[in-house]
BALOBA-1460 file (C-alpha; in Angstrom, 3 decimals):
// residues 325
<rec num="1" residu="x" x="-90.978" y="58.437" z="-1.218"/>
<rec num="2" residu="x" x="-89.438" y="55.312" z="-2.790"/>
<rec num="3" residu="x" x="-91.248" y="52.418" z="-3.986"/>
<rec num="4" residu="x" x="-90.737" y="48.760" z="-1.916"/>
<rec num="5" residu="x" x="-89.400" y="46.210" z="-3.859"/>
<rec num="6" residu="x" x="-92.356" y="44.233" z="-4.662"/>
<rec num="7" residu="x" x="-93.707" y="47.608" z="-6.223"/>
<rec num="8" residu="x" x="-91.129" y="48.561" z="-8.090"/>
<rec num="9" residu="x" x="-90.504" y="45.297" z="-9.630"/>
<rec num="10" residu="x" x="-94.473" y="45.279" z="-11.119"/>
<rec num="11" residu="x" x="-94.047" y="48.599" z="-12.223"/>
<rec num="12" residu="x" x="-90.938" y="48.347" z="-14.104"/>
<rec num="13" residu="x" x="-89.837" y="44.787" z="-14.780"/>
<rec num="14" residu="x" x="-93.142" y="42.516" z="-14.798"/>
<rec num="15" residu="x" x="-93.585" y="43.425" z="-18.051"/>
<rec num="16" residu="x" x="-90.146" y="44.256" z="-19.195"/>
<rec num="17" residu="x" x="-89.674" y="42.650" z="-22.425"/>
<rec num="18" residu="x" x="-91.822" y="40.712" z="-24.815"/>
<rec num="19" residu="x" x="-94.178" y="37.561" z="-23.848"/>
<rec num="20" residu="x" x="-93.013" y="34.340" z="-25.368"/>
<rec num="21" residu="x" x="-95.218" y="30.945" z="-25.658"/>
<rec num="22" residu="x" x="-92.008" y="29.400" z="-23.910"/>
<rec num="23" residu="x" x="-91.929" y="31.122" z="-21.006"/>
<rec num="24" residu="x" x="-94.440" y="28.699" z="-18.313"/>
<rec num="25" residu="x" x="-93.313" y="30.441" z="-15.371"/>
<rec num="26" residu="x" x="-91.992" y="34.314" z="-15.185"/>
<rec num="27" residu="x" x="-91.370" y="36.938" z="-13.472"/>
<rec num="28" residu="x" x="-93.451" y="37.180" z="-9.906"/>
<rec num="29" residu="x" x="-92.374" y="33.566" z="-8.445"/>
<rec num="30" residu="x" x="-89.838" y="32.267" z="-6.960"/>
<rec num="31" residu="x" x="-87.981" y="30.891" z="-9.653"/>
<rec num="32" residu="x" x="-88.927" y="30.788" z="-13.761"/>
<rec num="33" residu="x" x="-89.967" y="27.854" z="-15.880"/>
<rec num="34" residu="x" x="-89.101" y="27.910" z="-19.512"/>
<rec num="35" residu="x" x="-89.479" y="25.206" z="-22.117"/>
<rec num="36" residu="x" x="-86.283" y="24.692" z="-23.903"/>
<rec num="37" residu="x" x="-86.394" y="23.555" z="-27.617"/>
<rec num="38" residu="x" x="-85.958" y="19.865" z="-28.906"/>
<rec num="39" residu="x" x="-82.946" y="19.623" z="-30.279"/>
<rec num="40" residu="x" x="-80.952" y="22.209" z="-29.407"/>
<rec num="41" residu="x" x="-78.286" y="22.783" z="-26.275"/>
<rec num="42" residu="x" x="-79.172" y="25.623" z="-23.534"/>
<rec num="43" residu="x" x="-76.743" y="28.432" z="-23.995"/>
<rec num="44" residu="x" x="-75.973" y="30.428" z="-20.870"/>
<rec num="45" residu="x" x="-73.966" y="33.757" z="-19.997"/>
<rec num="46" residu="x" x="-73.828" y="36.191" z="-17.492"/>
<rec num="47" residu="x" x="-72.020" y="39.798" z="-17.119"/>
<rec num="48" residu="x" x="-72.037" y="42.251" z="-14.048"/>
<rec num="49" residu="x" x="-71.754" y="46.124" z="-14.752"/>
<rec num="50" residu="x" x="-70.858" y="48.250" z="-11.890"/>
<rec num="51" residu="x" x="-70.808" y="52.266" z="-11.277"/>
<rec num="52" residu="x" x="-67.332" y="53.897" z="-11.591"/>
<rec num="53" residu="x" x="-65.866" y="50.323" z="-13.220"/>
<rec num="54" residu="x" x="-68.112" y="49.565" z="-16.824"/>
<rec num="55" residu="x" x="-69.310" y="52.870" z="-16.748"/>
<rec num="56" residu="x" x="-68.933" y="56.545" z="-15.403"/>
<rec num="57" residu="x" x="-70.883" y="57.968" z="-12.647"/>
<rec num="58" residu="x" x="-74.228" y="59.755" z="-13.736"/>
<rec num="59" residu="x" x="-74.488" y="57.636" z="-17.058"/>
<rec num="60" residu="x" x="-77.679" y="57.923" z="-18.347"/>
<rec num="61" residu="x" x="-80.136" y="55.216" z="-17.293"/>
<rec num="62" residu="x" x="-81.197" y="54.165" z="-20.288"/>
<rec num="63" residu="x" x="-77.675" y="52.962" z="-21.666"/>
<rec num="64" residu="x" x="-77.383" y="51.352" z="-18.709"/>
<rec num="65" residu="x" x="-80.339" y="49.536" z="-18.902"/>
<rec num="66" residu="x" x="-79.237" y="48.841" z="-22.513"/>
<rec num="67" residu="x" x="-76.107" y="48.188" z="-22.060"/>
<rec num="68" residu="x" x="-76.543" y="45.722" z="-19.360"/>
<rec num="69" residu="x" x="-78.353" y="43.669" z="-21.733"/>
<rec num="70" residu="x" x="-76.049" y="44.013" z="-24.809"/>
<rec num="71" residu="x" x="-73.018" y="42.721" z="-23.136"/>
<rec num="72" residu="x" x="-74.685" y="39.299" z="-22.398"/>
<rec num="73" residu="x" x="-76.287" y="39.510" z="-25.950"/>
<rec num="74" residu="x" x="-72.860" y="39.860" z="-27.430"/>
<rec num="75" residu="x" x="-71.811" y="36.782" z="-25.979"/>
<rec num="76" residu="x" x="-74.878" y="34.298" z="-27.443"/>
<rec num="77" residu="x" x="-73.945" y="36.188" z="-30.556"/>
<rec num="78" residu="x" x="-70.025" y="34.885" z="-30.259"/>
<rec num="79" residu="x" x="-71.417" y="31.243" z="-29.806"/>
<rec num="80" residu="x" x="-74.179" y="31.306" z="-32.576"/>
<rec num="81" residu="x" x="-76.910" y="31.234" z="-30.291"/>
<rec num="82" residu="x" x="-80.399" y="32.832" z="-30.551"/>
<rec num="83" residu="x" x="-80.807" y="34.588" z="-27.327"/>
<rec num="84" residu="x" x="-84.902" y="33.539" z="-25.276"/>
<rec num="85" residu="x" x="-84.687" y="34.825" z="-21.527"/>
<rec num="86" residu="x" x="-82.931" y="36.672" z="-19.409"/>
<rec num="87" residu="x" x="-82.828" y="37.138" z="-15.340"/>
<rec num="88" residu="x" x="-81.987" y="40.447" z="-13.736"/>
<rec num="89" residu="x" x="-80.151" y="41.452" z="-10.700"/>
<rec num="90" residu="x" x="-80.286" y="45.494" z="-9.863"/>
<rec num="91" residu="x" x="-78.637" y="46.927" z="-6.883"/>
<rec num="92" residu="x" x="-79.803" y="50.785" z="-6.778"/>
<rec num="93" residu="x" x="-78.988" y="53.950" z="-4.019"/>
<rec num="94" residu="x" x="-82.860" y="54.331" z="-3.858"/>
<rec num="95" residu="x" x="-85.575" y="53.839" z="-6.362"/>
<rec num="96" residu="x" x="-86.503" y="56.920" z="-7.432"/>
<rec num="97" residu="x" x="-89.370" y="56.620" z="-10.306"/>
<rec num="98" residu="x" x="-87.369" y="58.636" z="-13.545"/>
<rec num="99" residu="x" x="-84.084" y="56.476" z="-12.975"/>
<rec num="100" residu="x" x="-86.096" y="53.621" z="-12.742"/>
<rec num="101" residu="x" x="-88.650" y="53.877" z="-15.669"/>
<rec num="102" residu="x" x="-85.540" y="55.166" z="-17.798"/>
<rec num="103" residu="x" x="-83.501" y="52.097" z="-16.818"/>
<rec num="104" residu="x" x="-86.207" y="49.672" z="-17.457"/>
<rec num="105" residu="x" x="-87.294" y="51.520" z="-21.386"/>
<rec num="106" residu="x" x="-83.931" y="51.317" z="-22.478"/>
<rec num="107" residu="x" x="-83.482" y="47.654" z="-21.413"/>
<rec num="108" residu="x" x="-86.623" y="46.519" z="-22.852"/>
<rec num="109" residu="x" x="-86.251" y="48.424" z="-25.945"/>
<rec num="110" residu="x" x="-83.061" y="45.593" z="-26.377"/>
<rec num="111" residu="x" x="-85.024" y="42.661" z="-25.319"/>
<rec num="112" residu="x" x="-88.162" y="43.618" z="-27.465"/>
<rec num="113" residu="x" x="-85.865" y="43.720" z="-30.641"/>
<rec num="114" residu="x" x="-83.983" y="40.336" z="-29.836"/>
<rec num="115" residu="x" x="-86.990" y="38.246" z="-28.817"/>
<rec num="116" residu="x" x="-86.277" y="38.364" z="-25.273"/>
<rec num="117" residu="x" x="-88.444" y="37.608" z="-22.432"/>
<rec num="118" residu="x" x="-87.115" y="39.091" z="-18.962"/>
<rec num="119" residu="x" x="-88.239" y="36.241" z="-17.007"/>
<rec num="120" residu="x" x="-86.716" y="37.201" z="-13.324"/>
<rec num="121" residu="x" x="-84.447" y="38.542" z="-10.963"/>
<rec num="122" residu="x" x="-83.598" y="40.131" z="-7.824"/>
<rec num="123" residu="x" x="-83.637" y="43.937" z="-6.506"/>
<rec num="124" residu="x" x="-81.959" y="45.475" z="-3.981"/>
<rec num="125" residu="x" x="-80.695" y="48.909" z="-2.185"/>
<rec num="126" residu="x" x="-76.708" y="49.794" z="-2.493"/>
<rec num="127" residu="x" x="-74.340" y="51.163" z="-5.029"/>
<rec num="128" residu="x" x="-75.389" y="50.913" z="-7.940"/>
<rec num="129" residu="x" x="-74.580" y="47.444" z="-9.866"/>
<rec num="130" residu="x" x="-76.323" y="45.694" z="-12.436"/>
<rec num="131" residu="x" x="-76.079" y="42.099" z="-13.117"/>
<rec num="132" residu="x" x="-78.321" y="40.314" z="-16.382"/>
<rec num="133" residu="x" x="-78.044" y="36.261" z="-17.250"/>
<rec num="134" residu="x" x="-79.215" y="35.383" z="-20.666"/>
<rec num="135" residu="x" x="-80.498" y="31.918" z="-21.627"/>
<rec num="136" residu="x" x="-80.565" y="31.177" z="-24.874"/>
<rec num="137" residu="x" x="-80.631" y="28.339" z="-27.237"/>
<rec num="138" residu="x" x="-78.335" y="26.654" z="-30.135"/>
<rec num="139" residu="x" x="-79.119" y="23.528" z="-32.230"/>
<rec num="140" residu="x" x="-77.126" y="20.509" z="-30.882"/>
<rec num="141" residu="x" x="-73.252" y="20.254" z="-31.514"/>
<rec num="142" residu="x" x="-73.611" y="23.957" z="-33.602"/>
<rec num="143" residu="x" x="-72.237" y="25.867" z="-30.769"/>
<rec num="144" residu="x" x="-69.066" y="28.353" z="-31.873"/>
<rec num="145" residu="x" x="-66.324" y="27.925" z="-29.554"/>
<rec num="146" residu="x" x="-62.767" y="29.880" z="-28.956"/>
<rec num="147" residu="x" x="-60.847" y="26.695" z="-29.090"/>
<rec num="148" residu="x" x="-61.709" y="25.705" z="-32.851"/>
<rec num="149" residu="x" x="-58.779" y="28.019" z="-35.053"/>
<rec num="150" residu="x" x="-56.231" y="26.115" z="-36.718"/>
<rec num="151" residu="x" x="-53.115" y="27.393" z="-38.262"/>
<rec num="152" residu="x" x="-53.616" y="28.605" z="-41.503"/>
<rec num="153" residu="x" x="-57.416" y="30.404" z="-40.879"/>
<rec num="154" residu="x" x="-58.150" y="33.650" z="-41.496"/>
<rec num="155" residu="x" x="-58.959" y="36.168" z="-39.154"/>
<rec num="156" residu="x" x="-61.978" y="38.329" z="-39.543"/>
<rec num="157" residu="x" x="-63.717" y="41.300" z="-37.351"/>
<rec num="158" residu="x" x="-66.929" y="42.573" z="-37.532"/>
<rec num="159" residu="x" x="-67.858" y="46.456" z="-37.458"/>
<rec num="160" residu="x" x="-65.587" y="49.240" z="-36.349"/>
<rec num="161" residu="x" x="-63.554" y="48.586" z="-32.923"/>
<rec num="162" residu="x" x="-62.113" y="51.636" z="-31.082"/>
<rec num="163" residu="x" x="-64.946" y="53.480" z="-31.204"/>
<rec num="164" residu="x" x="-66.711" y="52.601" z="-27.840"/>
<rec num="165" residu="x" x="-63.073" y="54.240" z="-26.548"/>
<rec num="166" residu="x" x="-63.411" y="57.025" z="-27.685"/>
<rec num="167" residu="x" x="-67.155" y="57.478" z="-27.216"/>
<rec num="168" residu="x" x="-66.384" y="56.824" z="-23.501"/>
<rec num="169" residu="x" x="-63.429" y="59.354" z="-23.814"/>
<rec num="170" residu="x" x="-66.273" y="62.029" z="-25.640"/>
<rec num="171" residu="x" x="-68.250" y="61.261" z="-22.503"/>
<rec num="172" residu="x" x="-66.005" y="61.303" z="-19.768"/>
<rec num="173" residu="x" x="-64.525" y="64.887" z="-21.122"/>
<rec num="174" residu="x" x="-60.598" y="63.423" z="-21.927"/>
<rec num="175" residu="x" x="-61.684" y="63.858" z="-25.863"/>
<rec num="176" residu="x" x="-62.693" y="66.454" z="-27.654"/>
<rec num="177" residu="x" x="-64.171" y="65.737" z="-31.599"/>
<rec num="178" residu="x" x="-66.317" y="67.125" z="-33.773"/>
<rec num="179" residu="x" x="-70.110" y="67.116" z="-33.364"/>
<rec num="180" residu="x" x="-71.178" y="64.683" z="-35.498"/>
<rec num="181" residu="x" x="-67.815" y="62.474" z="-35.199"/>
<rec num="182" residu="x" x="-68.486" y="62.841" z="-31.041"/>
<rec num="183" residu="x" x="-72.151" y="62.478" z="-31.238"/>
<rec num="184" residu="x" x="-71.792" y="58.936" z="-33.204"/>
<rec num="185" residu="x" x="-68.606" y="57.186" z="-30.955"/>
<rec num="186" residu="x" x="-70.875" y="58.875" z="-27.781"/>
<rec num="187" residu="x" x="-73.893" y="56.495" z="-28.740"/>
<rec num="188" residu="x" x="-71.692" y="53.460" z="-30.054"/>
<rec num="189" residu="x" x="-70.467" y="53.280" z="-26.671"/>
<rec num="190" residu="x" x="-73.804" y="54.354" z="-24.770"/>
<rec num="191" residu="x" x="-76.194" y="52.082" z="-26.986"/>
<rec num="192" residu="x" x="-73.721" y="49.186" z="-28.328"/>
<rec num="193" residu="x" x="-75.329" y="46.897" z="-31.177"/>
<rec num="194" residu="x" x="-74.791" y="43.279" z="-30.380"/>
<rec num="195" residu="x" x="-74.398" y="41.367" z="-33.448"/>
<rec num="196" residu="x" x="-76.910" y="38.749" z="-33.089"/>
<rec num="197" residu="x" x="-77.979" y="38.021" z="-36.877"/>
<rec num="198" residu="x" x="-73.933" y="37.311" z="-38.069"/>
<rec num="199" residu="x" x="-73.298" y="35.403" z="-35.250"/>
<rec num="200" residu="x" x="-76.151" y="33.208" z="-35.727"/>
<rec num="201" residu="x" x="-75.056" y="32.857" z="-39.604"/>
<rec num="202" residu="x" x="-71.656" y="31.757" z="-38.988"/>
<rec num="203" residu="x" x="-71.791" y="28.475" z="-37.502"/>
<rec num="204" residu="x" x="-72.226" y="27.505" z="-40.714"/>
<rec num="205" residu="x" x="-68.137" y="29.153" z="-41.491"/>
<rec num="206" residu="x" x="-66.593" y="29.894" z="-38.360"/>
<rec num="207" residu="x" x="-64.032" y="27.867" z="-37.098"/>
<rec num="208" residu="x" x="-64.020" y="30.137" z="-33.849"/>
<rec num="209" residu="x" x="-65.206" y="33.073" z="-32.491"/>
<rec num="210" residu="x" x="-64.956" y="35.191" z="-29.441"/>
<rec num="211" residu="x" x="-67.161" y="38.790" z="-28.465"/>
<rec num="212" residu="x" x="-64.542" y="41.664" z="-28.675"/>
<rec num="213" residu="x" x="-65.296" y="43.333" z="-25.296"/>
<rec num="214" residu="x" x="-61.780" y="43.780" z="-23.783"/>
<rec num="215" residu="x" x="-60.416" y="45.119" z="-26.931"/>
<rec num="216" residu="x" x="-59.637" y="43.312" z="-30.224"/>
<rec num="217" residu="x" x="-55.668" y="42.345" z="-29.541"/>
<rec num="218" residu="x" x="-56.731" y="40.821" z="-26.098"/>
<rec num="219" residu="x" x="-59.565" y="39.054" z="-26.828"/>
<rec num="220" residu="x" x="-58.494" y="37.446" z="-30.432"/>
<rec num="221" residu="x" x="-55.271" y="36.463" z="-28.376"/>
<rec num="222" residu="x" x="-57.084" y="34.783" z="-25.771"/>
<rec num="223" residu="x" x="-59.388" y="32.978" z="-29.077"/>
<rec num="224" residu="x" x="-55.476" y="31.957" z="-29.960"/>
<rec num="225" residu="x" x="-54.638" y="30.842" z="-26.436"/>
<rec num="226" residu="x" x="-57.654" y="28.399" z="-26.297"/>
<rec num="227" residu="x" x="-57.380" y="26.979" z="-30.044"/>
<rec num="228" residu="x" x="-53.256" y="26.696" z="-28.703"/>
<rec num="229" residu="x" x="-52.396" y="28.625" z="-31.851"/>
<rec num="230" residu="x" x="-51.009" y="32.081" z="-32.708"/>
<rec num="231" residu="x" x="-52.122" y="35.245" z="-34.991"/>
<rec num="232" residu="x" x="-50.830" y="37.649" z="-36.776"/>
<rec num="233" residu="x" x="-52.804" y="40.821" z="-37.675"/>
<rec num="234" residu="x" x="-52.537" y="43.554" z="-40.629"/>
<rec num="235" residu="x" x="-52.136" y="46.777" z="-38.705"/>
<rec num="236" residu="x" x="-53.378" y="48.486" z="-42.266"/>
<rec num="237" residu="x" x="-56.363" y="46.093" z="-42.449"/>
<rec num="238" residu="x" x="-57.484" y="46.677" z="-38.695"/>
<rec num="239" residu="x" x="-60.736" y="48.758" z="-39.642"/>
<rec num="240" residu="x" x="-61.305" y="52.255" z="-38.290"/>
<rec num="241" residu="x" x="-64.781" y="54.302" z="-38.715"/>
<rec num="242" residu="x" x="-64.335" y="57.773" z="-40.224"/>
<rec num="243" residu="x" x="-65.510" y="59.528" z="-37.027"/>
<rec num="244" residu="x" x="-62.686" y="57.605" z="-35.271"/>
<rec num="245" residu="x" x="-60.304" y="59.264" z="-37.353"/>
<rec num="246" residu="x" x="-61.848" y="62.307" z="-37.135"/>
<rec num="247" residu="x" x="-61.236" y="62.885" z="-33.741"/>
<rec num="248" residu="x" x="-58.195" y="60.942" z="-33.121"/>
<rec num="249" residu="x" x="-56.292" y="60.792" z="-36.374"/>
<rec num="250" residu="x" x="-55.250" y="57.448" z="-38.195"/>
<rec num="251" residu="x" x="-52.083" y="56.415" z="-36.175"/>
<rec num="252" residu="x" x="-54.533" y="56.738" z="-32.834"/>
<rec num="253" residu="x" x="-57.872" y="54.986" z="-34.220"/>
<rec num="254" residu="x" x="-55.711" y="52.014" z="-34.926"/>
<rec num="255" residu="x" x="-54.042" y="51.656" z="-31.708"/>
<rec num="256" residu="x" x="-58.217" y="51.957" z="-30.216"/>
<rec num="257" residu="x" x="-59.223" y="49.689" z="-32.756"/>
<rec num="258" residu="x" x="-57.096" y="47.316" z="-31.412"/>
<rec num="259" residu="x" x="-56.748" y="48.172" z="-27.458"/>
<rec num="260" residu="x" x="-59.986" y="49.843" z="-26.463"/>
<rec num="261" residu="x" x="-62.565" y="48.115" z="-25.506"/>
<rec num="262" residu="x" x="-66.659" y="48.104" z="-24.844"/>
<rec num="263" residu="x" x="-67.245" y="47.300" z="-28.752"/>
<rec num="264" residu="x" x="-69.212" y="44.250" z="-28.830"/>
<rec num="265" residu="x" x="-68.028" y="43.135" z="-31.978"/>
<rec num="266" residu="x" x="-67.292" y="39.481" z="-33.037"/>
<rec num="267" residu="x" x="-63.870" y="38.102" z="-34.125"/>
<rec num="268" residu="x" x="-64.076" y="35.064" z="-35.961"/>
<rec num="269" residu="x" x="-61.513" y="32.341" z="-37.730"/>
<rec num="270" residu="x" x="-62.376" y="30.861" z="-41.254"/>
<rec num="271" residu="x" x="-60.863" y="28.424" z="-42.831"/>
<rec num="272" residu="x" x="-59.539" y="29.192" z="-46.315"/>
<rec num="273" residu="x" x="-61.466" y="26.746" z="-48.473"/>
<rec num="274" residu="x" x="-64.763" y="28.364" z="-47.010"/>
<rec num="275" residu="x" x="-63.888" y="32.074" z="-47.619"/>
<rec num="276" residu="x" x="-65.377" y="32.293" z="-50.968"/>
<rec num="277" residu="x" x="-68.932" y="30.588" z="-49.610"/>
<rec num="278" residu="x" x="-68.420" y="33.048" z="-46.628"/>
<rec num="279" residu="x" x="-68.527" y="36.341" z="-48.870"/>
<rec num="280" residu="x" x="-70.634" y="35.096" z="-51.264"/>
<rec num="281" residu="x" x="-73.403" y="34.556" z="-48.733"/>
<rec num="282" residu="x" x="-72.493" y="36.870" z="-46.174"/>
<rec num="283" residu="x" x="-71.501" y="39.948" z="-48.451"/>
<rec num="284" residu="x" x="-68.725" y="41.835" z="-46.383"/>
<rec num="285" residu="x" x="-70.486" y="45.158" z="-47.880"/>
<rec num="286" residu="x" x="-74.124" y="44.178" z="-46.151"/>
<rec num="287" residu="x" x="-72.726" y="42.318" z="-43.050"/>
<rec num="288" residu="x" x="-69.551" y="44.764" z="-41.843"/>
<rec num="289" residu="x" x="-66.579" y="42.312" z="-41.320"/>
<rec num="290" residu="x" x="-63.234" y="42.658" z="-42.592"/>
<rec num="291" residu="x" x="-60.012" y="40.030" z="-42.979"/>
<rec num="292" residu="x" x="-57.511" y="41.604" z="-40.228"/>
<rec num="293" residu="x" x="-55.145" y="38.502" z="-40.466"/>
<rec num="294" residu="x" x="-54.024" y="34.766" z="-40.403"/>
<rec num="295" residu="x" x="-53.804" y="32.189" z="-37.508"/>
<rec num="296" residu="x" x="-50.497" y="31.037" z="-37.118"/>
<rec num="297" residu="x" x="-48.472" y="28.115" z="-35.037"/>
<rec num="298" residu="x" x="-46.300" y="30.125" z="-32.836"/>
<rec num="299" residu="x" x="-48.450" y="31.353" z="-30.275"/>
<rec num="300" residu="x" x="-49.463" y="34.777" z="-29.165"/>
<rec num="301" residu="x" x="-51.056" y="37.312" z="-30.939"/>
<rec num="302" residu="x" x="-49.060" y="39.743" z="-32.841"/>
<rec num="303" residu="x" x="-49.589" y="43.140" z="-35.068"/>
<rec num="304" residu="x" x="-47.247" y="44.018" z="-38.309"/>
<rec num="305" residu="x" x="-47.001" y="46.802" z="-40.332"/>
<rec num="306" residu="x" x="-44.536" y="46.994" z="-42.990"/>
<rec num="307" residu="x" x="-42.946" y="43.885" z="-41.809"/>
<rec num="308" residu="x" x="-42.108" y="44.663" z="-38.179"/>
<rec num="309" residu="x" x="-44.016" y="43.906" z="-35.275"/>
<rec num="310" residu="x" x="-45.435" y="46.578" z="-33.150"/>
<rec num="311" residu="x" x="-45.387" y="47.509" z="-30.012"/>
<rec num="312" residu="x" x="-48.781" y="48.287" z="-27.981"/>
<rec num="313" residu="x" x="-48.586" y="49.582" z="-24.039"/>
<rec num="314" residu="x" x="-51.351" y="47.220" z="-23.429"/>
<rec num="315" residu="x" x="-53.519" y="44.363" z="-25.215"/>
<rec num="316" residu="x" x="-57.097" y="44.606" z="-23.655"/>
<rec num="317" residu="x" x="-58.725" y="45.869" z="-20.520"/>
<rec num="318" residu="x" x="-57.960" y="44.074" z="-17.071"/>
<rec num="319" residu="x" x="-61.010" y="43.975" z="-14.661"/>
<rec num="320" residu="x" x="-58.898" y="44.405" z="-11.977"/>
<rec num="321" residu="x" x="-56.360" y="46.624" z="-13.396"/>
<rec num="322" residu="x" x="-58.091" y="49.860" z="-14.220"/>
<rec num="323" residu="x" x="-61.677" y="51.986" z="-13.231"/>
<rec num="324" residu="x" x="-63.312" y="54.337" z="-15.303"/>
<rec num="325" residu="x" x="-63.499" y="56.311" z="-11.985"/>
């Protein structure tokens, strides 16, 4: 038999996440109270993953638990912010206990590495469909935007993109790799790695940023769109882990690297006089970014290679395009 609501949510999710002096108010009430820092500017985001659509059918449920959280981590990490509290909405078929306690140890695992205090939320019976809002915090006026790239900046990416494509290829069955290669791009799409700590480091040398979710072509052309510039990237520079080429060859990786999506990565815009203070403080070695190209005037967001633009079928997933099924 199935816990009630009430039950289930002081089993799994009173004490989901770690206690923080700032919370007055949590979970249990009708709404939360939270003490915001002087000083700095509430930061707020909020992502919905459902069944079928963000991920496949019989996932386990403790990358979705993590997951759910990561995606709204990612984007504090693309505007500097250091993420406090988060609220969360889970629609379930029934609430069976292993689901559940699975669910809520992989989402807490998450919060109780980022300093996050789950602070509320709703639960309900239907397909299944997770929704998390993060609150966070930034110091006043420090806040990364999209809009900020001027011509002339250089583009930069953090970590590997493509492989949360292929790891969700690996687990759907469509790809098959080597152990090792399949076993790594199955967990950097099952357990993505927000990148809190560099995103909270470059508000001191970001001009921009965006979280690279939809894939790395689409979302650095919608950071161009909103700064009404252009880029152009280095199809040679575009980074690719070894276990991406591994099980898709070089040619493939690159077209992942730049069309899949579900990385969580950040893509940022420098400008060239603070390059030098950006490496020397933020090693590229240590911290896992790489220059993929330059922000230009004419808009839109092109790749070359060899001097000729390339062609890609598509620049970045469409939530209302495609299903994972």
């Amino acid at each position: 038999m199935g816990l009630g609501e009430f039950a289930l949510i002081d089993r799994y999710f009173r004490k989901c996440g770690v206690k923080r002096a700032d919370v007055r108010l949590g979970v249990g009430d009708d709404a939360a109270l939270l003490d915001s820092p002087a000083g700095c500017e509430l930061v707020a985001a909020i992502d919905t993953l459902v069944a079928g659509v963000h991920f496949p059918h019989g996932s386990p449920a403790a990358s979705i638990g993590h997951r759910a959280l990561a995606v709204n981590l990612s984007d504090l990490a693309a505007m500097g912010a250091r993420p406090a509290w988060a609220l969360l909405a889970l629609t379930v078929p029934n609430s069976h206990d292993a689901w559940l306690s699975e669910f809520a140890a992989g989402f807490s695992a998450l919060a109780y590495a980022y300093d996050v205090a789950l602070v509320g939320g709703d639960t309900t019976s239907g397909p299944l469909c997770v929704s998390v809002q993060i609150l966070g915090h930034v110091p006043k006026g420090a806040g990364m935007l999209r809009s900020g790239a001027r011509p002339g900046d250089l583009v930069f990416v953090s970590g590997t993109p493509g492989d949360a494509a292929a790891g969700l290829a690996v687990e759907q069955g469509r790809l098959d790799a080597p152990a090792a290669a399949a076993t790594y791009l199955r967990k950097r799409f099952l357990f993505p790695s927000p990148r809190m700590a560099l995103g909270e480091r470059l508000r001191s040398y970001a001009s921009a940023c965006i979280d690279v979710s939809d894939g790395l072509l689409g979302d650095v052309g919608k950071l161009a769109h909103a700064s009404g510039c252009g880029v152009e990237l280095s199809y040679g520079k575009v980074p690719v882990s070894e276990a991406l080429v591994q099980a898709v060859g070089d040619e493939r990786a690159r077209e992942l690297a730049l069309t899949g999506g579900d990385d969580y990565e950040l893509c940022f815009t420098v400008k060239p006089e603070h390059v030098g203070k950006l490496r020397q403080d933020l090693p590229p070695q240590r911290w896992g970014y790489s220059l993929i190209g330059v922000v230009q005037d004419a808009p839109g967001a092109v790749v070359m290679s060899g001097g000729n633009v390339m062609e890609f079928s598509h620049s970045g997933y469409d939530h209302f395009g495609s299903s994972m099924g």
